[in-house]
MARLUM-825568 format. One line per field, with one value per atom (N, C-alpha, C, O, CB): residue number from 1; residue in three letters; atom name; z, y, x. Coordinates in nm, 4 decimals. Atoms other than C-alpha are relative to their C-alpha. Glycine has a CB too. Example, Ala and Ser with C-alpha at 12.3 -4.5 7.8 and 13.67 -1.06 7.14 Angstrom:
nr	[1  1  1  1  1  2  2  2  2  2]
rest	[ALA  ALA  ALA  ALA  ALA  SER  SER  SER  SER  SER]
atom	[N  CA  C  O  CB  N  CA  C  O  CB]
zz	[0.0000  0.7800  0.0000  0.0665  0.1246  -0.0060  0.7140  0.0730  0.0899  -0.1415]
yy	[-0.1190  -0.4500  0.1200  0.1181  0.0027  -0.1190  -0.1060  0.1090  0.2198  0.0462]
xx	[0.0890  1.2300  0.0900  0.1936  -0.0992  -0.0820  1.3670  -0.0770  -0.0261  0.0414]
//
This chain:
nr	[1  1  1  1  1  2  2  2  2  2  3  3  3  3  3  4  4  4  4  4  5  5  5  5  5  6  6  6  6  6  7  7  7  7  7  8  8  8  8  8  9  9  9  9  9  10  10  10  10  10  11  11  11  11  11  12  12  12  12  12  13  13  13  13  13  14  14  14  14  14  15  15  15  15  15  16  16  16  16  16  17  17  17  17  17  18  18  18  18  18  19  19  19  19  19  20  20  20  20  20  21  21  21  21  21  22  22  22  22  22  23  23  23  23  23  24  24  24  24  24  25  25  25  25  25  26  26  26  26  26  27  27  27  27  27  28  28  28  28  28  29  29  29  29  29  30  30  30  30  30  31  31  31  31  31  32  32  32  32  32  33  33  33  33  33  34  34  34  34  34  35  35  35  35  35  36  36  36  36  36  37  37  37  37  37  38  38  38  38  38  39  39  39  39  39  40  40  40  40  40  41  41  41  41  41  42  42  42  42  42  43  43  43  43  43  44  44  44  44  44  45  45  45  45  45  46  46  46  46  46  47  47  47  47  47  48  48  48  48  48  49  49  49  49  49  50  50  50  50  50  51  51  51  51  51  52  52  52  52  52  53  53  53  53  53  54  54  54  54  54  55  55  55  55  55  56  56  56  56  56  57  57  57  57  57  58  58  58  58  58  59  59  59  59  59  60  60  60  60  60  61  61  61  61  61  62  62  62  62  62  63  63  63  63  63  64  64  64  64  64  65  65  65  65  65  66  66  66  66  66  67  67  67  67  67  68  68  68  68  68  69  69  69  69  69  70  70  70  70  70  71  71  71  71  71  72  72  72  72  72  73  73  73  73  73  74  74  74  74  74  75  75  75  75  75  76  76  76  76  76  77  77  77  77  77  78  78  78  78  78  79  79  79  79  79  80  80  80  80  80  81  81  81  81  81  82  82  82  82  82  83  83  83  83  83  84  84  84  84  84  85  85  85  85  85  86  86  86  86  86  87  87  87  87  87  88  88  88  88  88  89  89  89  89  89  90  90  90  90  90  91  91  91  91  91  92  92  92  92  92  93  93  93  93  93  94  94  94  94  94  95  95  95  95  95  96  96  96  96  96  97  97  97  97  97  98  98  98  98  98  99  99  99  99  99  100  100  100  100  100]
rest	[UNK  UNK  UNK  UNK  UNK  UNK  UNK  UNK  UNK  UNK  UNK  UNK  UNK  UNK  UNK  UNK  UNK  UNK  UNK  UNK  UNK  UNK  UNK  UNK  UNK  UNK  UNK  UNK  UNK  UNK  UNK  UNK  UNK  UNK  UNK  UNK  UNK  UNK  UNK  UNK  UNK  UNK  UNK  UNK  UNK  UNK  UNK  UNK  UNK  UNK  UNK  UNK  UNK  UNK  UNK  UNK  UNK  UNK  UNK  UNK  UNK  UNK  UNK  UNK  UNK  UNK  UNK  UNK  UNK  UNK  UNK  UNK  UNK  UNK  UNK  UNK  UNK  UNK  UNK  UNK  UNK  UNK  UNK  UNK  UNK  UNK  UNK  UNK  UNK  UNK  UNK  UNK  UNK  UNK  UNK  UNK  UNK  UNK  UNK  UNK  UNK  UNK  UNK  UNK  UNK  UNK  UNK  UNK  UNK  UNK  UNK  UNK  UNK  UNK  UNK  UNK  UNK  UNK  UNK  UNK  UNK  UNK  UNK  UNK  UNK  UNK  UNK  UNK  UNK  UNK  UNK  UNK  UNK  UNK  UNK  UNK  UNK  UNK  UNK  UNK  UNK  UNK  UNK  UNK  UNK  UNK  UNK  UNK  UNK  UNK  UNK  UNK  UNK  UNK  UNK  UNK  UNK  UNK  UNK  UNK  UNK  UNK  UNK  UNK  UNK  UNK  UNK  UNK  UNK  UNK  UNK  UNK  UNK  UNK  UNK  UNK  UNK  UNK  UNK  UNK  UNK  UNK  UNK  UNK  UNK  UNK  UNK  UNK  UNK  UNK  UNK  UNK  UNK  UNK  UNK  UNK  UNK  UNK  UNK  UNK  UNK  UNK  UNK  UNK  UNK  UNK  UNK  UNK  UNK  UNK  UNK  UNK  UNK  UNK  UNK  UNK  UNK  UNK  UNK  UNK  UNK  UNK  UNK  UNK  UNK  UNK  UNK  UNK  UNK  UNK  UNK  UNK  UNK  UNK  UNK  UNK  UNK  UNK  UNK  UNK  UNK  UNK  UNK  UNK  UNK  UNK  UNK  UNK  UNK  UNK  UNK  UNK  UNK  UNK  UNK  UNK  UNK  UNK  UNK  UNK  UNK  UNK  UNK  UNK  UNK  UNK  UNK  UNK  UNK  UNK  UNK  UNK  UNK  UNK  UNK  UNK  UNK  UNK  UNK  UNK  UNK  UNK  UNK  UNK  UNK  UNK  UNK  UNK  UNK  UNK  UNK  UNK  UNK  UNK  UNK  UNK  UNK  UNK  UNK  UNK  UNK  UNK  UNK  UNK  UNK  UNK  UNK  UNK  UNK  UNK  UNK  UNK  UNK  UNK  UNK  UNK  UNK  UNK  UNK  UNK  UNK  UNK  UNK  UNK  UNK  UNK  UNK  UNK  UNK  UNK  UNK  UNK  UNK  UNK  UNK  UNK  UNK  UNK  UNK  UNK  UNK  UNK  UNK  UNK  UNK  UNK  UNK  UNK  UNK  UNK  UNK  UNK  UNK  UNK  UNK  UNK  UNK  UNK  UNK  UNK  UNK  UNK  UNK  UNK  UNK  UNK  UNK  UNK  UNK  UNK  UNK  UNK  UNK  UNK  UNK  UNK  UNK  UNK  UNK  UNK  UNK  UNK  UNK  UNK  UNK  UNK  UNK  UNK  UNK  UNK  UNK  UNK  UNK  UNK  UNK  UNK  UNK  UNK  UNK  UNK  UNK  UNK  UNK  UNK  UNK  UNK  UNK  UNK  UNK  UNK  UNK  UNK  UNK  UNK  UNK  UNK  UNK  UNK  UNK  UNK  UNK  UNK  UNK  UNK  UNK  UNK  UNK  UNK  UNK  UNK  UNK  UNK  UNK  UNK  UNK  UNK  UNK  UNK  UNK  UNK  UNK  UNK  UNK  UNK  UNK  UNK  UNK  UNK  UNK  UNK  UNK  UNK  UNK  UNK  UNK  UNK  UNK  UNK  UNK  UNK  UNK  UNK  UNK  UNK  UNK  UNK  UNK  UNK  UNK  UNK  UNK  UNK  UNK  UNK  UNK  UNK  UNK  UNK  UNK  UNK  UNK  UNK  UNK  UNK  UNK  UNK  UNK  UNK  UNK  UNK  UNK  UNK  UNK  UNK  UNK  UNK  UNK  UNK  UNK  UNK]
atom	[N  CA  C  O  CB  N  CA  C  O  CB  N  CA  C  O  CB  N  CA  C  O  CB  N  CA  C  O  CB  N  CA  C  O  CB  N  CA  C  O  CB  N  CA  C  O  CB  N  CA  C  O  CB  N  CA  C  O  CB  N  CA  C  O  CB  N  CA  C  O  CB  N  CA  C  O  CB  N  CA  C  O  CB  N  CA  C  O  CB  N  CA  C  O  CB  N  CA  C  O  CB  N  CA  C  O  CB  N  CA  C  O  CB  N  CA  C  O  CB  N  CA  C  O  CB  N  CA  C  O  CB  N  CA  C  O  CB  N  CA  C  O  CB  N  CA  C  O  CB  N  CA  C  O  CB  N  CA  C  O  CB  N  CA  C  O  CB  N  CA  C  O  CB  N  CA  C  O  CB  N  CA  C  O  CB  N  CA  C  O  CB  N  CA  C  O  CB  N  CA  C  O  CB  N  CA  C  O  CB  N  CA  C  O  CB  N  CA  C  O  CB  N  CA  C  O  CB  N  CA  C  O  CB  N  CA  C  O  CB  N  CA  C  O  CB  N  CA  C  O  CB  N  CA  C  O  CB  N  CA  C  O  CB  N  CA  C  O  CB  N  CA  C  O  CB  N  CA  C  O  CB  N  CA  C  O  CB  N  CA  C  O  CB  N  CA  C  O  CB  N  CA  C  O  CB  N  CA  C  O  CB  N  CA  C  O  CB  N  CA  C  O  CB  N  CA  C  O  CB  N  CA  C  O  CB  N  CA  C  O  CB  N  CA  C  O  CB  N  CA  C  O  CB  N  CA  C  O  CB  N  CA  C  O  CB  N  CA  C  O  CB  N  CA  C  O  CB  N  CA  C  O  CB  N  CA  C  O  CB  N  CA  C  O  CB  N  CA  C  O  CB  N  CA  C  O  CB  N  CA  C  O  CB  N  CA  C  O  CB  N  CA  C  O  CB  N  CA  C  O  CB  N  CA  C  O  CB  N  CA  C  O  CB  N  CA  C  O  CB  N  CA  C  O  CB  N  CA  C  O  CB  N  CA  C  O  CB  N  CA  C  O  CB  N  CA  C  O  CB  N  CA  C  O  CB  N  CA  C  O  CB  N  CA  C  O  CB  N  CA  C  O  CB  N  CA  C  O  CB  N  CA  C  O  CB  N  CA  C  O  CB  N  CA  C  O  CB  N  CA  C  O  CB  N  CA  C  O  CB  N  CA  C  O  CB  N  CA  C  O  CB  N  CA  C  O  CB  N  CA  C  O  CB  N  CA  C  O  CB  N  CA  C  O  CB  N  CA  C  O  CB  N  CA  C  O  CB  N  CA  C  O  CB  N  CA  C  O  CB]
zz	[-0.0462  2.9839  -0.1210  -0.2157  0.1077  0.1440  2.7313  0.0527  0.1667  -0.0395  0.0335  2.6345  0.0339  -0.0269  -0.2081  -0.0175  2.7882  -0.1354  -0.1947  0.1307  0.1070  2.4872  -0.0062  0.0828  -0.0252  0.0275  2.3138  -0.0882  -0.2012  -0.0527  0.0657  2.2178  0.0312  0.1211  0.0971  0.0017  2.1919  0.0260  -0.0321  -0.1399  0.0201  2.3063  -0.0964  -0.0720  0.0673  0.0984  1.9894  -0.1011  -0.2150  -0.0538  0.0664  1.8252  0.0051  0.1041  0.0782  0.0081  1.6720  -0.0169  -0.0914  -0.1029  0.0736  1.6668  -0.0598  -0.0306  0.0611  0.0970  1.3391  -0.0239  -0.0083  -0.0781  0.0008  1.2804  -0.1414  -0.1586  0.1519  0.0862  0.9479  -0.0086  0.0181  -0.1096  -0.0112  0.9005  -0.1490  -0.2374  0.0727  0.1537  0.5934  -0.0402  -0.1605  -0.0391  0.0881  0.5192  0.0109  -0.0053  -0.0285  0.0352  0.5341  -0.1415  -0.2224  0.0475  0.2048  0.1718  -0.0575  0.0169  -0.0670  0.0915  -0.0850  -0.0614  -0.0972  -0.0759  0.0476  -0.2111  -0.1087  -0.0816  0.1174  0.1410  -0.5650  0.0082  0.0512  -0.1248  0.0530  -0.6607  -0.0870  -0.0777  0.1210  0.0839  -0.9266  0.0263  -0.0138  -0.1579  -0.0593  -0.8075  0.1614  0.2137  -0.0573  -0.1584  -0.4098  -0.0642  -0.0753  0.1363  0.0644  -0.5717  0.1412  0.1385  -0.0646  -0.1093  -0.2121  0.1118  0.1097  0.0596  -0.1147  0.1263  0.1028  0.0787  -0.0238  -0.0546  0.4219  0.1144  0.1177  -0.0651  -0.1370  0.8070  0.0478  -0.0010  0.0453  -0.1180  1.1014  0.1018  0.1061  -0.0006  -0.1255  1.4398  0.0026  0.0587  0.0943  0.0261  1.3516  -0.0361  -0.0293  0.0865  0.0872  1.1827  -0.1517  -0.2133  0.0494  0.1875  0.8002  -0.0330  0.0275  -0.0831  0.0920  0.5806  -0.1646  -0.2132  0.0123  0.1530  0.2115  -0.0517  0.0015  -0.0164  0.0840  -0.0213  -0.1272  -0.1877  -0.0313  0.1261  -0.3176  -0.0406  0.0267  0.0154  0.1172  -0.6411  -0.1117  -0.0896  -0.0537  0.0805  -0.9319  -0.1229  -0.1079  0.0555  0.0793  -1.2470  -0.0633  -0.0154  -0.0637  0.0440  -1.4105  -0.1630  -0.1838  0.1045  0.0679  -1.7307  -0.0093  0.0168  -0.0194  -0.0263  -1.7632  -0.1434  -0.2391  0.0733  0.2016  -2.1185  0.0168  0.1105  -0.1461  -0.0169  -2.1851  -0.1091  -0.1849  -0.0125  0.0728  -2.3736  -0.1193  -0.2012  0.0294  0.1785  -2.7093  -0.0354  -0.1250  0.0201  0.0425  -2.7171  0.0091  -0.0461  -0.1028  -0.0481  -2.5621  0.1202  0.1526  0.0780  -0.1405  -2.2527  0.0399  -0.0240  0.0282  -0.0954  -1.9850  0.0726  0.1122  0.0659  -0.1093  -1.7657  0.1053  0.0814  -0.0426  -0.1696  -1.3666  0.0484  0.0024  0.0709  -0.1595  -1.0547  0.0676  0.0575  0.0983  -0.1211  -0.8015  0.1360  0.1261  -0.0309  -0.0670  -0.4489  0.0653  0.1040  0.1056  -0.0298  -0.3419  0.1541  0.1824  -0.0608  -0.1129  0.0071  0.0678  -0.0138  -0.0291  -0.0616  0.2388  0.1416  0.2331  0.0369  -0.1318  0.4766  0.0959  0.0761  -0.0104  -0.0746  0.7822  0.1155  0.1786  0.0598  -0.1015  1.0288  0.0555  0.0004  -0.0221  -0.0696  1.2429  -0.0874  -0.1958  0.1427  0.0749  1.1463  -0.0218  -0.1299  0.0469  0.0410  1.2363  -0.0624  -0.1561  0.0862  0.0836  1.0390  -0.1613  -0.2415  0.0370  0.1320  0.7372  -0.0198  -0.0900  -0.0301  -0.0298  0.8030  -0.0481  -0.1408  0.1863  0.0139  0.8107  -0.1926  -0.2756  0.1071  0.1464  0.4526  -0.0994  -0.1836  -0.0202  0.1038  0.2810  -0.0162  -0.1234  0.0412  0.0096  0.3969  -0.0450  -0.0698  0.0780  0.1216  0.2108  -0.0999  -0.1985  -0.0025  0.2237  -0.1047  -0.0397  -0.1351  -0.0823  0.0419  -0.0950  -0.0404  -0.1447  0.0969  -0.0446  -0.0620  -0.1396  -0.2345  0.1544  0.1292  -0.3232  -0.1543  -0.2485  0.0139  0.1304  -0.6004  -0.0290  -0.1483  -0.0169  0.0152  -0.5417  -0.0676  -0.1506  0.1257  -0.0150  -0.5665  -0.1636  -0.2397  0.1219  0.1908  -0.9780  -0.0764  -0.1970  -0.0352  0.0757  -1.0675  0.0029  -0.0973  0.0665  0.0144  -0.9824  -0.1026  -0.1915  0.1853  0.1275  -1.2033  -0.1347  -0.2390  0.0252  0.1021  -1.4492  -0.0864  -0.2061  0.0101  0.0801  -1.5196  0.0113  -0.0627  0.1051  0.0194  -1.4610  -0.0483  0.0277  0.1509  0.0247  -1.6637  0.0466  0.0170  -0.1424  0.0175  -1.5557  0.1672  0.1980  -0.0592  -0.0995  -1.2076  0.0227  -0.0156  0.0538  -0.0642  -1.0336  0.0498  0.0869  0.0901  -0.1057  -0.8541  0.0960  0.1017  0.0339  -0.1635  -0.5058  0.1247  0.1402  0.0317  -0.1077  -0.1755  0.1009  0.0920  0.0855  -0.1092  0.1383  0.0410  0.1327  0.1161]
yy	[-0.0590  -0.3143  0.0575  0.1110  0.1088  -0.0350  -0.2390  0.1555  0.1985  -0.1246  -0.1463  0.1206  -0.0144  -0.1023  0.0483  0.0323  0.1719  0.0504  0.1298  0.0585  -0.0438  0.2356  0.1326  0.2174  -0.0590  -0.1540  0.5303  0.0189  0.0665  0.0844  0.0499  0.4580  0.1653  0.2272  -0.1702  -0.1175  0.7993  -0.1002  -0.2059  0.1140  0.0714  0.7003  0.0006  -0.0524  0.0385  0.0005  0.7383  -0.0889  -0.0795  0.1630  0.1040  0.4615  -0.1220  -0.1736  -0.0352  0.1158  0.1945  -0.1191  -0.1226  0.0099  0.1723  -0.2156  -0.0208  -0.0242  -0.1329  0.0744  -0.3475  -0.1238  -0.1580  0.0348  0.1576  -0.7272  -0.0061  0.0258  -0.1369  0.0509  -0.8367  -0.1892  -0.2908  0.0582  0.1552  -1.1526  -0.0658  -0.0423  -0.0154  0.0367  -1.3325  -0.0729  -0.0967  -0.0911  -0.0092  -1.4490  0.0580  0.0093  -0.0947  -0.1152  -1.1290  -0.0083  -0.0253  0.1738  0.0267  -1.1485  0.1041  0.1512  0.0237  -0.0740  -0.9177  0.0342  -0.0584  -0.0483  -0.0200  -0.7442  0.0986  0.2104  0.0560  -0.0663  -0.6105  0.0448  -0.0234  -0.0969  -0.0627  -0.3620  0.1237  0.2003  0.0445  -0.1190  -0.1336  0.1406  0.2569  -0.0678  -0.0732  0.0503  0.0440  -0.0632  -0.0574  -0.0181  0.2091  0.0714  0.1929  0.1261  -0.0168  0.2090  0.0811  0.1825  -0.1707  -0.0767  0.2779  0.0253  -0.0422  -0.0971  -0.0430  0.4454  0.0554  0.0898  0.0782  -0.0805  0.5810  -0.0500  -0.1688  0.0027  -0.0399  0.6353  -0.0802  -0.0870  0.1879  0.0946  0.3968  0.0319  0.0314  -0.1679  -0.0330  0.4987  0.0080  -0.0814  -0.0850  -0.0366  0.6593  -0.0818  -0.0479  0.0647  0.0259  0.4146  -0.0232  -0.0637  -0.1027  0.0127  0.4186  -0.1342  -0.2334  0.0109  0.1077  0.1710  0.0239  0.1335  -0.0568  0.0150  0.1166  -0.1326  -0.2334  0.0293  0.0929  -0.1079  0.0082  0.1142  -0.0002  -0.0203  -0.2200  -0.1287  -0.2222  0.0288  0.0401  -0.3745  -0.0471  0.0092  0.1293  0.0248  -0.5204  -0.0438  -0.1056  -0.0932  0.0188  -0.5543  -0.2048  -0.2840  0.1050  0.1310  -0.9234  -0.0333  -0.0232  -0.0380  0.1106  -1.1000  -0.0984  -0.1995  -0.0278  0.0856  -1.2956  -0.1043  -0.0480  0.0590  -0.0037  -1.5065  -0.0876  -0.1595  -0.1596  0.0646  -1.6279  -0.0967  -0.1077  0.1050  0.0940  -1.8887  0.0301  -0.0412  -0.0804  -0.0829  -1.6852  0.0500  0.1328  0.2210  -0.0716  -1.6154  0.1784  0.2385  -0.0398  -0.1586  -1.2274  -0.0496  -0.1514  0.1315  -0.0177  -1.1104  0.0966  0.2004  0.0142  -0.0787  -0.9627  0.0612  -0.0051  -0.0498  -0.0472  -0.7206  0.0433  0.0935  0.1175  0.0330  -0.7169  0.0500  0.0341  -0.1322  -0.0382  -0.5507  -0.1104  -0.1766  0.1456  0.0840  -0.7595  0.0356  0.1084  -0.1666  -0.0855  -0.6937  -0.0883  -0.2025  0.0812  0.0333  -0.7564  -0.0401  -0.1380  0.0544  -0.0937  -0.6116  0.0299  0.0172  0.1070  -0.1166  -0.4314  0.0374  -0.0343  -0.0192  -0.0315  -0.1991  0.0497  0.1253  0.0757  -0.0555  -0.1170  0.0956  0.0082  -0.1215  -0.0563  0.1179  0.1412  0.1998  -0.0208  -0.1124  0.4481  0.0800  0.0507  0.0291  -0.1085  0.7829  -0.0340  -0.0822  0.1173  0.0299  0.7458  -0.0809  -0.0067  -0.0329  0.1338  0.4166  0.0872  0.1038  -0.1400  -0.0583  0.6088  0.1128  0.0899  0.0716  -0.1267  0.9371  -0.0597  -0.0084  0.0489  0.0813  0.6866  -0.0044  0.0756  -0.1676  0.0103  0.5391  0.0600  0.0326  0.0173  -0.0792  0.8427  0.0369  0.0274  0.1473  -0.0364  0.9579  -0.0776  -0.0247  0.0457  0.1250  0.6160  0.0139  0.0155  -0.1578  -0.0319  0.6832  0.1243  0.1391  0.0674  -0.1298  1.0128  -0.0062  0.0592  0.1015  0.0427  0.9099  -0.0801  -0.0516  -0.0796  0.0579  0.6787  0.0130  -0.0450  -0.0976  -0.0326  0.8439  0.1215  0.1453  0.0352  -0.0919  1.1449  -0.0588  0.0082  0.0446  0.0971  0.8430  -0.0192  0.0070  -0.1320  0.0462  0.7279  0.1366  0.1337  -0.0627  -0.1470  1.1246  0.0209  0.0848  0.1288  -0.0587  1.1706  -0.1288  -0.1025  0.0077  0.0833  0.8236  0.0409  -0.0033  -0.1843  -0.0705  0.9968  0.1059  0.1212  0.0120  -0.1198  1.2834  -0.0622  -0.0167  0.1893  0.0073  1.1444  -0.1604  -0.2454  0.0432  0.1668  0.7885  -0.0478  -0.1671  -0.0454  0.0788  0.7086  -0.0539  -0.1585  0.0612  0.0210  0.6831  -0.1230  -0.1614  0.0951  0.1463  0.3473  -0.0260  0.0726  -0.0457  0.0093  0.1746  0.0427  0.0670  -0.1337  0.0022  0.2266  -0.0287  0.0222  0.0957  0.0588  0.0670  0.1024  0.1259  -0.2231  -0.1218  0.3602  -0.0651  -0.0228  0.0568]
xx	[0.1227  3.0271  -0.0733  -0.0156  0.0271  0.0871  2.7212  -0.0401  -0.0575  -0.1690  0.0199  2.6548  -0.1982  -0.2592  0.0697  0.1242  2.2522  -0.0588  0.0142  -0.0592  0.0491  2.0287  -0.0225  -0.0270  -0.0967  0.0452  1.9450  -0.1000  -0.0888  0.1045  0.1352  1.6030  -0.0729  -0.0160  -0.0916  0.0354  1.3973  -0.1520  -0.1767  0.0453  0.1543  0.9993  -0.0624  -0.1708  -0.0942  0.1009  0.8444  0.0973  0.0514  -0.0592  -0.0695  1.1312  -0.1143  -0.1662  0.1516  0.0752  0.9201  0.0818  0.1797  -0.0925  -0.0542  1.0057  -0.0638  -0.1833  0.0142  0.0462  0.9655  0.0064  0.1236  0.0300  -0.0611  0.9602  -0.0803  -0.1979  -0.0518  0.0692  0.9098  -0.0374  0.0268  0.0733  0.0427  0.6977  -0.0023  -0.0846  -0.1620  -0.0008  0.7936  -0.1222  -0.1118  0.1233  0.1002  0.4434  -0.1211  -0.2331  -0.0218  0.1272  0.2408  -0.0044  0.0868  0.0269  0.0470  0.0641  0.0665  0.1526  -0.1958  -0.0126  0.1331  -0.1264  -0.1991  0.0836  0.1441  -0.1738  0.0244  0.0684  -0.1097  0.0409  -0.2131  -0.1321  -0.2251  0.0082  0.1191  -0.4746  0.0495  0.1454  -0.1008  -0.0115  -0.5275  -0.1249  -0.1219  -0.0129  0.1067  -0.7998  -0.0727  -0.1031  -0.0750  0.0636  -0.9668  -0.1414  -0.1575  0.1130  0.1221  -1.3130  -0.0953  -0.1651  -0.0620  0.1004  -1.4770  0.0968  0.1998  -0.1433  -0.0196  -1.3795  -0.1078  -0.2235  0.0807  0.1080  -1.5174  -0.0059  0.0260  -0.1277  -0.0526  -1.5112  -0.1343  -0.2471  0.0274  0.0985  -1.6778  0.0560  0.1790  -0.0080  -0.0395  -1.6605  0.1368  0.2002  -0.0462  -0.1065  -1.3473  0.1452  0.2633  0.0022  -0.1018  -1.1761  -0.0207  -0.1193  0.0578  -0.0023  -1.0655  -0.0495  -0.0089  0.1724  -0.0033  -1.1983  0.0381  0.0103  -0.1347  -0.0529  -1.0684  -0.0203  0.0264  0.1548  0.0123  -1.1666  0.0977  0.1133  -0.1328  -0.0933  -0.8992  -0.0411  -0.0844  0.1747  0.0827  -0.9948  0.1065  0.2137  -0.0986  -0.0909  -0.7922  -0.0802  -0.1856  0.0977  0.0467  -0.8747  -0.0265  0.0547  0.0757  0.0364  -1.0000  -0.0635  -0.1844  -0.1023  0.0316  -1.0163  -0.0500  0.0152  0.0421  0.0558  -1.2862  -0.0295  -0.0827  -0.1034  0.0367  -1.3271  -0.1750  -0.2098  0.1765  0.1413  -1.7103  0.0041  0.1004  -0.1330  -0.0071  -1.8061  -0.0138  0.0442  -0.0667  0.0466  -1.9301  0.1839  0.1997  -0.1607  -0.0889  -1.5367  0.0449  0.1370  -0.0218  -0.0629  -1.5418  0.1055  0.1666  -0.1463  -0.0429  -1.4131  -0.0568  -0.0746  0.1301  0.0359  -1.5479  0.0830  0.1789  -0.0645  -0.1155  -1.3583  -0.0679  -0.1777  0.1010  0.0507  -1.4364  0.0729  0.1860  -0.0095  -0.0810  -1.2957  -0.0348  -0.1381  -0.0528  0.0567  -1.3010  0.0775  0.1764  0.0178  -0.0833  -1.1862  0.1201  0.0955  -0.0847  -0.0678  -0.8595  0.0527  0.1218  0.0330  -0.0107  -0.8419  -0.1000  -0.1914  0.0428  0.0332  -1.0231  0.1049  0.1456  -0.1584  -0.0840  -0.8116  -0.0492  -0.1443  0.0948  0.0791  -0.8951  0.1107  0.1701  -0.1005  -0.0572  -0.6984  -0.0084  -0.1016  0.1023  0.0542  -0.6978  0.0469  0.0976  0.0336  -0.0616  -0.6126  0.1034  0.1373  0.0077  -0.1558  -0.2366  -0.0129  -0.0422  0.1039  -0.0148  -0.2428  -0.0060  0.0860  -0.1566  -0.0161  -0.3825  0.1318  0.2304  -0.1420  -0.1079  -0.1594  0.1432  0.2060  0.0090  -0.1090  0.1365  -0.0173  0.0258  -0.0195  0.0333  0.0024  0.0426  0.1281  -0.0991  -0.0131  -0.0716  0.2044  0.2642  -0.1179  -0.0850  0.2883  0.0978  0.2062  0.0093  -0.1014  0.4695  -0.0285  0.0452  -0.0098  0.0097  0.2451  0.0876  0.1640  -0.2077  -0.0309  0.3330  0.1292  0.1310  -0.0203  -0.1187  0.7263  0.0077  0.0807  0.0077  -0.0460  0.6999  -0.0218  0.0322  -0.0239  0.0315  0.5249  0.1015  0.1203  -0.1596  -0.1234  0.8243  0.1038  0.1652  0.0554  -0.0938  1.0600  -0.0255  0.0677  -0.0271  0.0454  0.8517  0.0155  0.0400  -0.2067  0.0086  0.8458  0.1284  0.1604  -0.0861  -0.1651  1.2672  0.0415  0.1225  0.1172  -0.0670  1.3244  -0.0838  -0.0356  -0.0125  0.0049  1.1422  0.0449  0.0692  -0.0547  -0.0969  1.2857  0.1739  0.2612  -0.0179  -0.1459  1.6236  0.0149  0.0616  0.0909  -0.0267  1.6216  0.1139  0.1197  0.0057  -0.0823  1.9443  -0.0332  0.0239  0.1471  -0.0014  1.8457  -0.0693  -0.1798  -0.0304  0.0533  1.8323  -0.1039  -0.1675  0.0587  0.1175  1.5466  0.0644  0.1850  -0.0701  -0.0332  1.5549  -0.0600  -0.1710  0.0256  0.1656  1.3761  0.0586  0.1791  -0.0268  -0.0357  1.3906  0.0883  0.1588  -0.0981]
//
């Protein structure tokens, strides 16, 4: 006989989808609120070479995000999480990577 769950209501299902993109940016050049949801724009830097032999350097955009408060709230609270995570392997070089 199976044990009934012990799921609490606010337990989320996660499914990961192995080909959600990966999005690089070095930059959130713009933001800013629409009928109460977040938008974010992200930007990455670009190397451009011209024909006279320079280079040009460009943002361009990578991204735009779009989701509610909770969505951001969530967000901020993973950056937040993971820039704690780059500041403790700093002070302690010997310390390993680590994924949560």
């Amino acid at each position: 006989m199976s044990e009934p769950d012990d799921k609490s209501a606010d337990s989320i299902t996660y499914v990961d989808i192995p080909t959600a993109p990966h999005v690089y940016f070095d930059i959130a050049p713009a933001h800013g609120v629409m009928a109460n949801g977040v938008e974010i724009e992200l930007a990455a830097r670009t190397l451009n070479p011209l024909a006279d032999g320079t280079v040009e350097v460009k943002f361009v955009t990578t991204a735009r995000l779009r989701c509610s408060q909770a969505g951001a709230l969530h967000l901020r609270n993973a950056l937040d999480a993971v820039l704690k995570m780059i500041e403790a392997a700093q002070q302690s070089p010997a310390a390993a990577s680590k994924l949560n």
